[in-house]
Structure formats: structure tokens, C-alpha cells
C-alpha positions, 0 to 999 in steps of 0.5 A, a space after each residue: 437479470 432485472 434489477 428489483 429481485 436483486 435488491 431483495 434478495 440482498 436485503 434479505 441477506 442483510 437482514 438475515 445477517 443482522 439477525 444471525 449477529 443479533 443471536 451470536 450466531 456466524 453467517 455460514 458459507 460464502 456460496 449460497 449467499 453468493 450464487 443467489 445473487 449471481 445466478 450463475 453458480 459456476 462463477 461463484 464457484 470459481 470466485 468462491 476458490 480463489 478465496 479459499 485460503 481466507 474463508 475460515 473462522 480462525 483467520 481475518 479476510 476480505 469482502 469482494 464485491 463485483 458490480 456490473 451495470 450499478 448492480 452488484 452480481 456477487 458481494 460476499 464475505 470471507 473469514 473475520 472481522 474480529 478474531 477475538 470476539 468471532 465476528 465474520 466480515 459480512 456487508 456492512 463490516 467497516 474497513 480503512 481503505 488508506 490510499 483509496 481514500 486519495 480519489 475523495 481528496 481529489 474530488 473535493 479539490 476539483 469541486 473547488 476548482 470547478 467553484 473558482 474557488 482555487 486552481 489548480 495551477 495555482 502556486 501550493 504556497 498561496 495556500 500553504 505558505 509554511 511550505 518550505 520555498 524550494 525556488 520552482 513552482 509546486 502547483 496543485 495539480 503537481 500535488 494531484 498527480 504525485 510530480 511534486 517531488 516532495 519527499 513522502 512523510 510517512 517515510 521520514 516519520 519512520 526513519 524519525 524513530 516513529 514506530 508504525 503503532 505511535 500515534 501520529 496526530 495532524 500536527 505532527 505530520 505537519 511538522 515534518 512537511 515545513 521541515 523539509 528543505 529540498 526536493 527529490 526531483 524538480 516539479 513535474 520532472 517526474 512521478 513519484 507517488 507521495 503521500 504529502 502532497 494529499 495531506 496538504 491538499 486536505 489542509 488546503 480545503 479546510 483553508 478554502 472552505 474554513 472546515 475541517 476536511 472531514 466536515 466538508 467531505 462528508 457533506 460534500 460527498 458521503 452524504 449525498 451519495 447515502 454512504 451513510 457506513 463511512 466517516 473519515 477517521 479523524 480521532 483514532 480514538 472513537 469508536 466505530 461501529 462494525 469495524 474490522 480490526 487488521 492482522 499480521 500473520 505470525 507462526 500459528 497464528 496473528 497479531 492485531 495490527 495497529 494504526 493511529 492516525 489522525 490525519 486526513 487527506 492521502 488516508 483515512 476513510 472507514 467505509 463498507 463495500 455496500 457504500 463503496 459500491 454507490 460511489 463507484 456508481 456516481 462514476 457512471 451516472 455523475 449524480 454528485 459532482 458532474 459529468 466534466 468534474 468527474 471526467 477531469 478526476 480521470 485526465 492522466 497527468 503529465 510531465 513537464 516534457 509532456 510525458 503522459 503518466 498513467 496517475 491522473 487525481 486519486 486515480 489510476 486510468 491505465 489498461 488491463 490485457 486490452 481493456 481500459 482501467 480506472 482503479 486504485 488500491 490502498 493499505 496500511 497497517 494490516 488493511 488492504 484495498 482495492 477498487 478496479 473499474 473497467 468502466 468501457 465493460 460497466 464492471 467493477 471489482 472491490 476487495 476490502 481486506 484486513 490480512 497484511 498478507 492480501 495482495 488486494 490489486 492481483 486478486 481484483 484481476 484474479 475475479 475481473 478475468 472470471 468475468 470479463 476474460 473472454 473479452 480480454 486479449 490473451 495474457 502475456 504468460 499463463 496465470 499461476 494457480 491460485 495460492 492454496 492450489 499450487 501443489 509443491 513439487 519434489 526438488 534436491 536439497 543440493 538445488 536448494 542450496 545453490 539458492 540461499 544466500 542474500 540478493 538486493 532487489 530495488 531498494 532492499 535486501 532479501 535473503 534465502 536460507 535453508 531450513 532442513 530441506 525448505 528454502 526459506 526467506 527471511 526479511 525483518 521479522 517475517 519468516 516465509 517457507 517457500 515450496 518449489 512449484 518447479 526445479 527453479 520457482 519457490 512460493 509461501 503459501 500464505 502469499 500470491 508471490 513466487 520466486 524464480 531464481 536462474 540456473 545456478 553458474 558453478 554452485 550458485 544461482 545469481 539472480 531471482 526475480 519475485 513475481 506479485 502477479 502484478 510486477 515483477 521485480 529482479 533480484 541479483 546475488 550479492 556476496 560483499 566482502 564483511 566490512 573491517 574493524 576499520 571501515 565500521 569504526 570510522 561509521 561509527 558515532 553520533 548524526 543529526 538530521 535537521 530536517 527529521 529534527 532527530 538525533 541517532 547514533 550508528 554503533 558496531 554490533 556483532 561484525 556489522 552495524 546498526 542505527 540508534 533512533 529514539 525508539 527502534 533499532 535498525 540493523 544494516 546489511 553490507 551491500 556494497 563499499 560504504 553501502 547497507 540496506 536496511 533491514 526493516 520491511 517498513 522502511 526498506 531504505 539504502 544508507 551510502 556513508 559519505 567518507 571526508 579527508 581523513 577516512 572517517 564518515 562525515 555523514 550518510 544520505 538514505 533513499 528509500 526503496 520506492 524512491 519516496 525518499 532520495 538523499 536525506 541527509 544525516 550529517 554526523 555531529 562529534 566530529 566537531 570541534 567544542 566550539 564550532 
């Protein structure tokens, strides 16, 4: 379809959605705005469905963009933006984007680069000299491709007693950086995604350019490009007009979830779909920056043994069912995002969400097959239906029962129980009923996951695995033995991190233990002899107890379940003597 009626179809949409907010008036239904777009109502249709469970006024939502050649083929809202004042997500709603942000830091780095302004070999402590030396060469381009083997930030910040709500100004972040003294793996030895490393990038730009990040980014990229929706939001405070607030879904209802930031760099950009979608063009067409710029964003990084990783700076160049990939996905506090390019097909999917319980990257390739699915090499297993489809199935409530208990995934612990004649999964805060699809898959309605346990040996499964739709991830059945009055008693006592600077104390309750910190608790779940989990879905850590000569502990290390954190070490302080 030409180009030029499809720009004023959407510019009478704009203004008809503008004039319809003026009044206090909502905008109706996703599908005649989307079909008009389109002009291919079956396709809208199908998108229109897989967005069912979001398209309401009592529930936050997302905005989906499909763009192909430069123009956008579908854009459509679905459910709030702002529950209280019942405002719908429509195209000029403002999202955080969190890591998606990654690709901008990125870009500026290699304009400067391209400048000679920097290299991106170049030593991180030439530029940033507060960094800790850790003896081997942490370079740039380490930074860009997540190999540094820095320990990520907002990590530690949690286990700081930093709550997720806190404000978290720039010196603050920065604080923790130069307090860190020893690396998780040797530079380049391995990919392990990080959020420091862009936050130092950013710093490294204001050095270089003697501008605030935001400043330079702006009139770097956002301005030539005419983003002019987006900012980076480097004052949590300020007011930003159409701007989506983020959820959590609680029984019956949501709660507003917060973010408080104020650093830059590996988050923080506030942008539509509409802008997006110019950025997405830039790509193509390399107005801003250049071809050979843009072409080495897109290089996949590489190991020290020269292992190539599918990471390259801000982006991930992989392949989906036979089709190349360049996409990146974000989230923080109750946001989500997701920008997939398949740039060989000139097709691009963005979801902007502001539901905690929105798998933005699954459902990106939910609508990318609506389009491109014929041209795609068949899929490994037949997808699942879309969540608000599947349609629970009968099972015996002894089956159920050969299925509760806890299991240990990667890094964390979750567990099954019974409620009535529901299987229900527990994980910190959140509660989920699970409804059977067959004698052995389990999945929440509110979430495009499911859970398939093994068939039980004796009178109990041993394994579930939990399926995203993008990975799966195992689970084995863990039945430790409770630890004794002994065992905890010699845990117990006061720890300090020096390199969190924070004091805490590990104290028995209720048969088990939990950690102290300034302010939060964190319970500990038995996975093993002198091993717990934590039960925390933010921070989703392991503590192992380092037991000395005489039986007691004499500190723990923690490592976090994506690996972003590895041996933290928290020494344990009273058992000193007065005057060591």
C-alpha cells in the first residue's frame, strides 16, 4: 500500500484520539483503528486476540507497533495508561523502555569512537580511573558486549537493603561501582549481561564530550531523528507529559509500581512507539550516524577464545526460526519492552507494556509469525495457544498432589501447593493459580508461561520445567532435610560486606533463618547442607555458609540467579575478638 494515505489515515487518528482525550472521552476498540491501517482485517484480527487479555479499562496494557518497509502496517493501543484518572494507552503514551535504552548508549560510544575521540579498546580506567584495578584489562568494548565480568549493580544495591521503590540518584549507583574489588570472571572470558558496564559507558561520554549524557544523547540522536516524545529521564521527579504509570497485578486488582531513578545509561529512556518507529527507520536508511556506524552496533561480540556471542552493543543479532534478528527487550519496575527487527523481511515488532505480568519478547514473536510465518522454517514444537485461550482441562486431585512441593530452578526456589483442587504456585509475594491444560502442564492465566512436571516416580513428580515461550528453564524436586537447632545456631550472628558497605544479621525464625538488612528482610529457604535460597522474586539469590574450625560460620558468599552476581562475600564480624 502507498505510503501517503497511510500517513493520513494515522494523522487522523492522532487527531481524533487527541480530540476524544480533550473531551474526557476514551478511544474505542483496538480493531477498526487497526484494520484501517492495515488493510488486512483477518491479520488484525488475529493480533487483535493475542491481545485480548490486556484490551479493557480496568487493566494496564501495551501499545504494538508492526512496521514493514518504514511504515507502520498496524499501531494500536490496548487497556491503560493511567487506572486512576482512565486514561487508554494510545500513540503518543510515554513509556520507559529500561534496557532498550542500551542501544542509544551504545550509538553515542561508537559516534565517538568513529570521531577519534575514544577507542573502544581502550583501557575503562583511562577514562574512569576510580574503578577499582582488578589487574586484567577491562576495555570498552568489554563494556558493549557484557564480557567485563563486572558485578551488575542493581543486584548488589538489592542485597544493600536497597528497596526497589528507594530513590537511586547517579552517585549513589556510582558508589557501589568503585567499591567493588574483584570480578566475576576475567575480562572477556565470558557473557554475562550487566548493567554497570553502561552505566559507566554513559559516565564516559559525559568525560569525553563534558556533557551530561542526557544533553548529548539528545542532540546526538533524538533530535535529528525528530523523537521529539522522548527524553532521558534523568530527574525521577519531573513531570512527563502522556506518561504511562507501571503496574503489578495483585488479587482483584494492581498496585502502581515505582521506579526512582535517576541514572542514565543501561536505562532510562521515556519514549512512544511513534518515535520509536523513526529510530527503528534510522536502521534502514542510516540518516543519523551512518552506514559503517550502524553496521558495527550490529558486529556480535567475541571471547577472548574467540567464541562469537550473539551480544553485539545495545543489540542482540541472533536468529529466529530461520530468520535473522536484531532486537532488544527491557523492564523495570511494572514496565516492559521490546524492540525485534528482522531486518533481511524490512519488518519490525514493538510492544511497549506497563503490566509487570507482560512477556514483551514472547509476545513480539507471537505477531512477527502472524506476519512472517509462512517464510519461517517450521517450529520446534506446536506453539501454545494464546494465554486468555487455553482452556483448562479436568485432572485428579490425587495428580495434583504428586506435584506440590518446592523445586530449585537456576538460582532460585519455587514452590507448589494445594489449594482446594487448584495447584497453586507461591514465589515471595506473588500467589498464581495454575489451571491444567493436560494431566502434566499447569499455567496462570495472567501469564504466557506454563509448567510441565514429569510423571510422578512413587507419589511424586521429580522435575518440572517452566516454559516462557522463549526458553525453558528445569526445575528438580528438592526435599532437604530442615536444618538443626545446631546448624542454624552456628549461622546465626552479625556479616559485613565491605564491598556493599553494609552491615546485617542472620537471625533464626520459625525453624529456618532469614537476613536482616537496613530495610528489608529476607526469608532463606533450605536447599541443601549450609545452602538457602532466597525468597525474594527481586532478588532471586543463593547464600552457601562458609563454615571455620570450630563449626560456626565465618561468613556466606551469594550469587545471583543469572549469574550477575558470584561469590559476594559477607564475612561475619562477632566473632572477633574485642580488639582485633
Amino acid at each position: 500500500m502507498p505510503a501517503r494515505p497511510l500517513i493520513a489515515v494515522a494523522i487522523l487518528l492522532v487527531v481524533w484520539s487527541a480530540a476524544a482525550r480533550a473531551n474526557g472521552q476514551t478511544v474505542g476498540g483496538p480493531s477498526a483503528a487497526a484494520q484501517s491501517q492495515s488493510g488486512e482485517p483477518a491479520r488484525a484480527a488475529a493480533v487483535d486476540k493475542l491481545f485480548a487479555a490486556w484490551d479493557h479499562t480496568d487493566t494496564p496494557g501495551c501499545m504494538v507497533a508492526v512496521l514493514r518497509d518504514g511504515t507502520a502496517v498496524y499501531q494500536c493501543g490496548y487497556g491503560m495508561a493511567d487506572l486512576g484518572h482512565e486514561v487508554r494507552i494510545g500513540a503518543d503514551t510515554v513509556f520507559n523502555v529500561a534496557s532498550v535504552t542500551k542501544q542509544f548508549t551504545a550509538f553515542c560510544v561508537h559516534k565517538l569512537a568513529q570521531e577519534g575521540r575514544l577507542s573502544l579498546d581502550d583501557d575503562v580506567r583511562k577514562h574512569v580511573p576510580e574503578l577499582h584495578d582488578f589487574g586484567p584489562k577491562i576495555t570498552l568494548r568489554h563494556l558493549l558486549n557484557h564480557t567485563s565480568g563486572l558485578r551488575d549493580y542493581f543486584r548488589a544495591m538489592s542485597l544493600a537493603g536497597w528497596r526497589y521503590d528507594d530513590p537511586h540518584l547517579k552517585q549513589d549507583v556510582l558508589d557501589f561501582i568503585w567499591r567493588q574489588g574483584e570480578l566475576n570472571f576475567p575480562p572477556g572470558e565470558q557473557y554475562d549481561y550487566c548493567n554497570t558496564g553502561y552505566v559507566l559507558l554513559a559516565l564516559i561520554v559525559e568525560r569525553i564530550t563534558g556533557r551530561s549524557f542526557a544533553d548529548y544523547a539528545t542532540d546526538t540522536i533524538l533530535r535529528p531523528l525528530g523523537m521529539n516524545s522522548s527524553r532521558f529521564g534523568d530527574d525521577y521527579e519531573r513531570v512527563v507529559r502522556n506518561a504511562a504509570e507501571s503496574y503489578y497485578p495483585i488479587e482483584g486488582g494492581f498496585h502502581r509500581a515505582y521506579t526512582l531513578l535517576n541514572e542514565l545509561g543501561d536505562g532510562g529512556l521515556l519514549t512512544t512507539a511513534e518515535d520509536l518507529a523513526k529510530w527503528d527507520a534510522n536502521f534502514y536508511d542510516a540518516k543519523v550516524g551512518g552506514r559503517a556506524l550502524l553496521d558495527a552496533m550490529q558486529q556480535r561480540g567475541r571471547l577472548r577464545d574467540g567464541t562469537e556471542i550473539a551480544y553485539a552493543s545495545g543489540l542482540a543479532v541472533d536468529r529466529y526460526r530461520g530468520l535473522r534478528t536484531v532486537e532488544h527487550s527491557g523492564g523495570i519496575a511494572g514496565f516492559r519492552a521490546d524492540i525485534l527487527r528482522f531486518p533481511d523481511r524490512h519488518l519490525s515488532v514493538i510492544l511497549l507494556a506497563n503490566a509487570g505480568d507482560f512477556d514483551a519478547p514472547a509476545l513480539a514473536r507471537r505477531v512477527a509469525e502472524l506476519y512472517l510465518g509462512g517464510e519461517m522454517e517450521p517450529a520446534g514444537a506446536p506453539p501454545r495457544p494464546e494465554p486468555n485461550r487455553r482452556v483448562p482441562v479436568a485432572v485428579s486431585p490425587k495428580l495434583i498432589d504428586a506435584y506440590v512441593g518446592d523445586y530449585r530452578f537456576p538460582g532460585y526456589v519455587r514452590t507448589f501447593i494445594r489449594e482446594g483442587d487448584h495447584l497453586v504456585l507461591k514465589a515471595d509475594a506473588l500467589t498464581l493459580r495454575l489451571y491444567p491444560a493436560s494431566a502434566t502442564t499447569f499455567f496462570p492465566k495472567e501469564y504466557p508461561t506454563a509448567y510441565t512436571f514429569d510423571r510422578p516416580i512413587g507419589s511424586k513428580s521429580q522435575r518440572v520445567v517452566r516454559d516462557s515461550g522463549i526458553d525453558q528453564a528445569p526445575g528438580d524436586r528438592i526435599d532437604p532435610a530442615p536444618p538443626s537447632a545446631e546448624q542454624l545456631a552456628a549461622e546465626t550472628g552479625r556479616y559485613y560486606s565491605e564491598e556493599l558497605a553494609t552491615l546485617c544479621t542472620v537471625a533464626e525464625r520459625n525453624g529456618g533463618l532469614e537476613i536482616r538488612l537496613p530495610k528489608h528482610t529476607l526469608a532463606l529457604k533450605p536447599i541443601g547442607a549450609g545452602s538457602f535460597a532466597v525468597e525474594n522474586d527481586e532478588i532471586n539469590t543463593s547464600v552457601r555458609f562458609i563454615v571455620g574450625h570450630n563449626r560456626s560460620a565465618v561468613a556466606f558468599l551469594v550469587d545471583s540467579d543469572n549469574g550477575r552476581l558470584r561469590n559476594l562475600r559477607f564475612t561475619r564480624i562477632d566473632l572477633r575478638p574485642p580488639h582485633a
